[in-house]
C-alpha positions in Angstrom: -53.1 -166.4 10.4 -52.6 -164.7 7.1 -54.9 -162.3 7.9 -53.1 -161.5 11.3 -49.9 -161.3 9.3 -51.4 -158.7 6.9 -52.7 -156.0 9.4 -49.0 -156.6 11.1 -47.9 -155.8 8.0 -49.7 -152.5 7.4 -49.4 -151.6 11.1 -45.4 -151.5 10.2 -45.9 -149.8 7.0 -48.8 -147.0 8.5 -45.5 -146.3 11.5 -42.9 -146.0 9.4 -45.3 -143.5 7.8 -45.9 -141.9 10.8 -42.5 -141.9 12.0 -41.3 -140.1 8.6 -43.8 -137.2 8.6 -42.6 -137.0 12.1 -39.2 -136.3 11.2 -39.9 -133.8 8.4 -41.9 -132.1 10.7 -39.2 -131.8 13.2 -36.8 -130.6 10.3 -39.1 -128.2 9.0 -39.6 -126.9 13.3 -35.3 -126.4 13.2 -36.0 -124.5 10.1 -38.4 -122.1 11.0 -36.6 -121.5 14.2 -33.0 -121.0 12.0 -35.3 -118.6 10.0 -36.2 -116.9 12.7 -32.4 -116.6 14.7 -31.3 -115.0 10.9 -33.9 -112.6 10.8 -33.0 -111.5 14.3 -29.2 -111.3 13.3 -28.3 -112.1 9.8 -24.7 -110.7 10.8 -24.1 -114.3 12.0 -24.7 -116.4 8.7 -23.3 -113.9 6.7 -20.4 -113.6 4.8 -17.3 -111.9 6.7 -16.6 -108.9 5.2 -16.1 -104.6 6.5 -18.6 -104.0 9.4 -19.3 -102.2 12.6 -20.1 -104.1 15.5 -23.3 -103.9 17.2 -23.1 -104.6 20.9 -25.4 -103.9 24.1 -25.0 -103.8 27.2 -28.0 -104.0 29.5 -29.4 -105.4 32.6 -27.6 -105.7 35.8 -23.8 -106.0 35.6 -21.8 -109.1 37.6 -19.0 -111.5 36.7 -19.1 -112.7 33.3 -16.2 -114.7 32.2 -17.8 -115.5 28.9 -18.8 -111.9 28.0 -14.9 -110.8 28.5 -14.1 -114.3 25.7 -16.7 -112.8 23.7 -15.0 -109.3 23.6 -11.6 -110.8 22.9 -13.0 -112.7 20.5 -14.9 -109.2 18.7 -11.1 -107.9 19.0 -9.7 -110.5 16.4 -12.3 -110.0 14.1 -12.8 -108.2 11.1 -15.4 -105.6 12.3 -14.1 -101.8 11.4 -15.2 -100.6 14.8 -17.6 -101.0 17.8 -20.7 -99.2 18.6 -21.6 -99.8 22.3 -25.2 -99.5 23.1 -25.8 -99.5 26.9 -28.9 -99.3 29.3 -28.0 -100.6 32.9 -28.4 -99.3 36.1 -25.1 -100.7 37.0 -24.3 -103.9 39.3 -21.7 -105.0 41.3 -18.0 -103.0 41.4 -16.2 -106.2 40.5 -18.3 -107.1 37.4 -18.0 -103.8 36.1 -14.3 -103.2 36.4 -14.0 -106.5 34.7 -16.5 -105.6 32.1 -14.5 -101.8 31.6 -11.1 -103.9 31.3 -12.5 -106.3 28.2 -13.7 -103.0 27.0 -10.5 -101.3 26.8 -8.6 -104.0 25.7 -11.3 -104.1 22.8 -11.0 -100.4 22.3 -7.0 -100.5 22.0 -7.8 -102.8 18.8 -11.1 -101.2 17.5 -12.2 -97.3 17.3 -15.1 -97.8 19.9 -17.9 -95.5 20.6 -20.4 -95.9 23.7 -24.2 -95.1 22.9 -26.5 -94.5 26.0 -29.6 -95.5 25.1 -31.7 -94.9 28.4 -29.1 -95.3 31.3 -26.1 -95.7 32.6 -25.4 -95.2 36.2 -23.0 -96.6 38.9 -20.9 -99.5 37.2 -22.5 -98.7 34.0 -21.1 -95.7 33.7 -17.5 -97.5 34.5 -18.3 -99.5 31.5 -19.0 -96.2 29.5 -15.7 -94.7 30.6 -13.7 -97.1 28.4 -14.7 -95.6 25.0 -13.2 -92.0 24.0 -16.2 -90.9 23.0 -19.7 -90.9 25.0 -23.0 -89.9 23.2 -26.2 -90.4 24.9 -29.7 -89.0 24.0 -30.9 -85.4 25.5 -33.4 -87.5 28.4 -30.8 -90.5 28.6 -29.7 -90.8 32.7 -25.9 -91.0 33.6 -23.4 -90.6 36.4 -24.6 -91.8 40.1 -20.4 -92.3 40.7 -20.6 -93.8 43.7 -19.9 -97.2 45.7 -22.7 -98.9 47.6 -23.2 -101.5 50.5 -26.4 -102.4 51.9 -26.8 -104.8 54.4 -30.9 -106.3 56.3 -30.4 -106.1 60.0 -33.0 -108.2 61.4 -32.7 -107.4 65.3 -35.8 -105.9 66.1 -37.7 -108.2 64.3 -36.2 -111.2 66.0 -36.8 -109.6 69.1 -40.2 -108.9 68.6 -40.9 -113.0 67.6 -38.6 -114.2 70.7 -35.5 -115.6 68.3 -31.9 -115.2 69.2 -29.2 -115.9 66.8 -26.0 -117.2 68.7 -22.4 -117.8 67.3 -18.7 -118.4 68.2 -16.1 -116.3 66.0 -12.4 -116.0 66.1 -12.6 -112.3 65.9 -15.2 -109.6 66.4 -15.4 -108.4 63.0 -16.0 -112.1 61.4 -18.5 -112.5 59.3 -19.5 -108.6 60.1 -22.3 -107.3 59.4 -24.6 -110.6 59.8 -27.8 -109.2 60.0 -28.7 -110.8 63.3 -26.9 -108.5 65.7 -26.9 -105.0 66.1 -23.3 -103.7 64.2 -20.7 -102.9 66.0 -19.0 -99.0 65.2 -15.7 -101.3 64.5 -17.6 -103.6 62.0 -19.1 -99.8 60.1 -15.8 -98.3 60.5 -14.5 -101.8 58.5 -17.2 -101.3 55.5 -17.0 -98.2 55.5 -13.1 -98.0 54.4 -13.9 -100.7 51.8 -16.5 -98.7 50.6 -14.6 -95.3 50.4 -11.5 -96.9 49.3 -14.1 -98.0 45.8 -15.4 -95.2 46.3 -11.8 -93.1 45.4 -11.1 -95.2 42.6 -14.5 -94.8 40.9 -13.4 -90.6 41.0 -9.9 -91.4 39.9 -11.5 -93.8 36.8 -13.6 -90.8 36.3 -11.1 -87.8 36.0 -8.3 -89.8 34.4 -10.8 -90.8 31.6 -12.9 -87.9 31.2 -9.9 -85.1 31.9 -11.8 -83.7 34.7 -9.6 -81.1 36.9 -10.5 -82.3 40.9 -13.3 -79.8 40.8 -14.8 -81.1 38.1 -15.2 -84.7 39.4 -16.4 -83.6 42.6 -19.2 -81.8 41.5 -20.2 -85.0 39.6 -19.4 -87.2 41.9 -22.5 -87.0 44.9 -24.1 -89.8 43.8 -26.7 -88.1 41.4 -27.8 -89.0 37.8 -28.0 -86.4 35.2 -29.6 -85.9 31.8 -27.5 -86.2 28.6 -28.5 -82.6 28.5 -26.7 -81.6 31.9 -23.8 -84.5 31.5 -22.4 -82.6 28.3 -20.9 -79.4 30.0 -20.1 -81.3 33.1 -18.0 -83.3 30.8 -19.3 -86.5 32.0 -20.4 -87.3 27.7 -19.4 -86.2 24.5 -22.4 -85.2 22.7 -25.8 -85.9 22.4 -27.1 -88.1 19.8 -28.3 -91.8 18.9 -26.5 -94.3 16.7 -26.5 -92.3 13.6 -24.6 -90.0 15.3 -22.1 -92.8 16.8 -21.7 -93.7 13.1 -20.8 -90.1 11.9 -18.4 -89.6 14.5 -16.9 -92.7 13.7 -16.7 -91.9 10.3 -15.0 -88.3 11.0 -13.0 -88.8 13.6 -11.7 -92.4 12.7 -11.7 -92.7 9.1 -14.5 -95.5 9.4 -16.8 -95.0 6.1 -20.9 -94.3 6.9 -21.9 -96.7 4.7 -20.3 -99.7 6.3 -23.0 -101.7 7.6 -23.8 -102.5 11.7 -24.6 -105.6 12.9 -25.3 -107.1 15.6 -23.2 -109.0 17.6 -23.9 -111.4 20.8 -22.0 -110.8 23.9 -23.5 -114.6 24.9 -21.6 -117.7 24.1 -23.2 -119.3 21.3 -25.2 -121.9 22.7 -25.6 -119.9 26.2 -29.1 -118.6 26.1 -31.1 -121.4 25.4 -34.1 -120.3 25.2 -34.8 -121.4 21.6 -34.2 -125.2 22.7 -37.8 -125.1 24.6 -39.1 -123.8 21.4 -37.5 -126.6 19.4 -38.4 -128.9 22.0 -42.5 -128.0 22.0 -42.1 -128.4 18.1 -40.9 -132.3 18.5 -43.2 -132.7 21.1 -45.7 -131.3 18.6 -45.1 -134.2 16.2 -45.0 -137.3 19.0 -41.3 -137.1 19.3 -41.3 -137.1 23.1 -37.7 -138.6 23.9 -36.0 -135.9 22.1 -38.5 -133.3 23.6 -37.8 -134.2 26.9 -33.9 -134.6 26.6 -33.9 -130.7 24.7 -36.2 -129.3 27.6 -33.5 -130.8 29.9 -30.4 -129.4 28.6 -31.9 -126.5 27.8 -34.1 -126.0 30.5 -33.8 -123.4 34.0 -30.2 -124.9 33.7 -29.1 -122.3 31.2 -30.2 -119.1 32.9 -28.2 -118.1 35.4 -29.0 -117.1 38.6 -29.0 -113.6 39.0 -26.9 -113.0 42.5 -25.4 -110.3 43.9 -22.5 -110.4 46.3 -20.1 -107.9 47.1 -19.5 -104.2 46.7 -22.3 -102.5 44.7 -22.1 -99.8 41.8 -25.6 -99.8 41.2 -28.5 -96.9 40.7 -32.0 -96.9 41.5 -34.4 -94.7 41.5 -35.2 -93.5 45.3 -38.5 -95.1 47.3 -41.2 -93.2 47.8 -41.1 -92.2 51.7 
């Protein structure tokens, strides 16, 4: 019996063992991965003091309630000014009016500057348009002002496999265009206002910010990209340039000193991209702590990302297929 009792004993005594090392494993994983979120963007641990802001825009544009909180929330703070950095080929017209509203609320409170790094077309360039002052670099892409909808019409191919979509509707233009019917000239005629009535604000955004006369922001307004080259005479940017230059015109134009430093600042709510949980989850799982790495992989799991979906009016560029 005693010698039962001892190897209880030292089972207890080798887990408890195991269970600390365990644990200072797991603390040393966090601060590795703390480590690693400062060297990415000190700004956030760092004392408050005189900066510029650091912000990018990038990826498709939609609806993001958080992003405009995120803004208001730059607005109150004690940054000197705002350097936009954008590369997006647009997204949908509501999410990038939205986006350009939080923007100029932002730039009523902050001297803002807009940097195009590689692109901004369709409702990128609406986001652009809220800054007074657009710089972009001499092979950067811009413009595309125009409105888009798009629409699969699946008739032929449902012929062809012997399916036929019925449905009731209260009028002929519900839930027109559906794809499984050929469209009706009254259901085109219907998109079609929508679209040019975007369309016609889009232009008016344009020449109101940009001080374009009417033929000015018609011959910018086909649909085309341009270089940052071409988009400074047709008045579409400022000047060409990167973010030194951002910082220089801040300085002369706005009284904003050069050697204030930039840093970076998330438009994403703090705990919204979550992709450092799976990391902190494999490092408990790592050292045997499975519960925790299974509850961290759930809440921070597929969960967090969004999914991307489109609906709606589009301001969005790509480049053209090949034919």
């Amino acid at each position: 019996m005693s010698l039962d009792a001892d190897a209880i004993v030292d089972r207890r005594r080798m887990r408890r063992k195991l269970t600390f090392w365990r644990v200072t494993a797991a603390v040393v994983v966090l601060l590795a991965i703390a480590g690693a979120v400062f060297a990415v963007n000190p700004g956030r641990f760092s004392r408050p003091g005189d900066y510029i802001a650091r912000i990018r825009i990038q990826g498709l544009i939609r609806d993001n309630q958080e992003r405009v909180e995120a803004l208001n929330r730059l607005g109150r703070s004690r940054a000197k000014a705002v350097i936009v950095h954008i590369d997006s080929p647009g997204g949908t017209t509501a999410g990038s009016q939205q986006l350009y509203d939080a923007l100029r609320e932002l730039q009523a409170k902050k001297p803002m500057v807009v940097v195009v790094d590689g692109l901004a077309a369709s409702g990128a360039y609406i986001a652009a348009l809220s800054a007074d002052h657009i710089i972009a670099e001499d092979t950067s892409l811009v413009g595309s002002i125009g409105v888009l909808f798009q629409f699969p019409n699946f008739t032929d191919a449902l012929k062809t496999i012997g399916v036929k979509v019925e449905s009731i509707k209260s009028s002929p233009l519900k839930a027109a265009p559906n794809g499984f019917e050929p469209t009706s000239p009254e259901a085109k005629a219907a998109i079609e206002a929508i679209v040019l009535d975007s369309y016609a604000w889009f232009k008016n955004l344009v020449q109101s910010r940009r001080n374009m006369t009417d033929g000015q922001v018609s011959a910018v307004s086909d649909g085309r990209v341009f270089t940052g080259r071409q988009a400074v005479p047709l008045k579409l940017i400022d000047g060409i340039g990167n973010e030194r230059t951002a910082v220089t015109w801040l300085e002369q134009a706005k009284k904003v000193p050069a050697n204030t430093p930039v840093r970076n600042i998330s438009l994403s709510p703090r705990f919204g991209e979550l992709s450092f949980l799976h990391v902190a989850a494999w490092g408990f799982n790592a050292v045997g702590l499975t519960a925790v790495s299974r509850w961290m992989q759930e809440w921070g799991g597929d969960a967090a990302f969004e999914r991307l979906n489109l609906d709606g009016l589009l301001a969005l560029w790509h480049p053209p297929s090949s034919q």
